[in-house]
N, C-alpha and C positions, 0 to 999 in steps of 0.2 A: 357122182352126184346124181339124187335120183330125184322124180318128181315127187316123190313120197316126204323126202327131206325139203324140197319147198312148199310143199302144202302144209305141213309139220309146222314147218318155220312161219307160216303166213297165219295158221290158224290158232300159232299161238301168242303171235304181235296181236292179232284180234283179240283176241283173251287179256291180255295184256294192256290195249287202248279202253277193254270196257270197261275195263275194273281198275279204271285211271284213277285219279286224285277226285274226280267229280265236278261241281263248278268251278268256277273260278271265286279263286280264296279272296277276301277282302284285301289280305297283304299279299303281294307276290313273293312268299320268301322263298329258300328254295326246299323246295320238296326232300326227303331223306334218300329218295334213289332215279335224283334229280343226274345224278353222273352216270347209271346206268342205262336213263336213258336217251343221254348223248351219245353216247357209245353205240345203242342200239341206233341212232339218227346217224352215226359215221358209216355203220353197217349197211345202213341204207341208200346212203349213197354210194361206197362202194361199191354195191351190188348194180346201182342202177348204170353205176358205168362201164364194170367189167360187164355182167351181161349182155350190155348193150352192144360191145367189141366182140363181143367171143356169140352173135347173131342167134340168140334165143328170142326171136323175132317179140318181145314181153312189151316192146314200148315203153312208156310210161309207169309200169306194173310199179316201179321201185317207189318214185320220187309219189306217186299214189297213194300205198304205204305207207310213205312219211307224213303225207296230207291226213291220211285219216288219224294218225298215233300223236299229231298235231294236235287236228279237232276236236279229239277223245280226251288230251290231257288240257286239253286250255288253257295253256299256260301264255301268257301276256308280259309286254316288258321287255327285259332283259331275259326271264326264261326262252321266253320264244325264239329270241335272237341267239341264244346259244346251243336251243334245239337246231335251228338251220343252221349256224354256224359248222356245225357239226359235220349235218347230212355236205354241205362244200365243200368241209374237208375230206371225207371221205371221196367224196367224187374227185373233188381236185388233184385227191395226194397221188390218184392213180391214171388218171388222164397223164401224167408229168411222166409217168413209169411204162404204161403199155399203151403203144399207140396200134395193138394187133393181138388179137389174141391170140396167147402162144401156152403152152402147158404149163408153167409156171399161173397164169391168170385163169387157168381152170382149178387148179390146186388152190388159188388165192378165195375164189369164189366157194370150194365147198369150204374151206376154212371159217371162210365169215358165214357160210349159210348156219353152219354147226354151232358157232358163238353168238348169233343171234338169235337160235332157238335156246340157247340154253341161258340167255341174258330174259328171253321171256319167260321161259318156266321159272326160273327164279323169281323176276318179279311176281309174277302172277303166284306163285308161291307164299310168299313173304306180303304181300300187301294185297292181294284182292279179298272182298268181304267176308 
């Protein structure tokens, strides 16, 4: 894993949250890649919690991330709630599995870092203006 592939991965969740849905829609229904990006919010929290075990001293960096792809999508409701849904499962599912970073949760993290760049070049492919 290189830092090239997290700046990659960060600056294209950016690309991604800007070229969101826009305001907030009269109806909250759900959006067409509304499950992509739960997926990218599980990713998110995974990463905020291997990271945080395997001491890439990042902080916050993750759960941050998720705040801004939050802010960007504005999604309210039930969206909202299944976007952090999300980001806890990911965090959760892994707290339960490595309580220590061990080479299995460095393989686990370039995996997600790889699937979460490539969940935003799509999006951002497919739906930005």
């Amino acid at each position: 894993m290189t830092i090239v592939m997290v700046r990659r991965f960060l600056a294209m969740l950016l690309i991604c949250a800007a070229f969101g849905s826009g305001p907030v829609r009269a109806e909250e229904a759900a959006a067409p890649f509304d499950a992509d990006l739960q997926r990218l919010a599980e990713i998110l929290g995974t990463l905020h919690y291997l990271r945080g075990i395997c001491g890439t001293n990042e902080g916050q960096k993750w759960r941050s991330e998720m705040q801004a792809l939050v802010d960007a999508e504005t999604p309210s409701g039930e969206r909202r709630n299944r976007m952090i849904a999300a980001f806890n499962r990911g965090y959760n599912g892994f707290q339960q599995t490595y309580r220590t970073c061990t080479p299995a949760a460095n393989v686990a993290i370039r995996r997600y870092l790889e699937e979460g760049s490539k969940i935003s070049r799509n999006l951002t492919a497919r739906y930005a203006n």
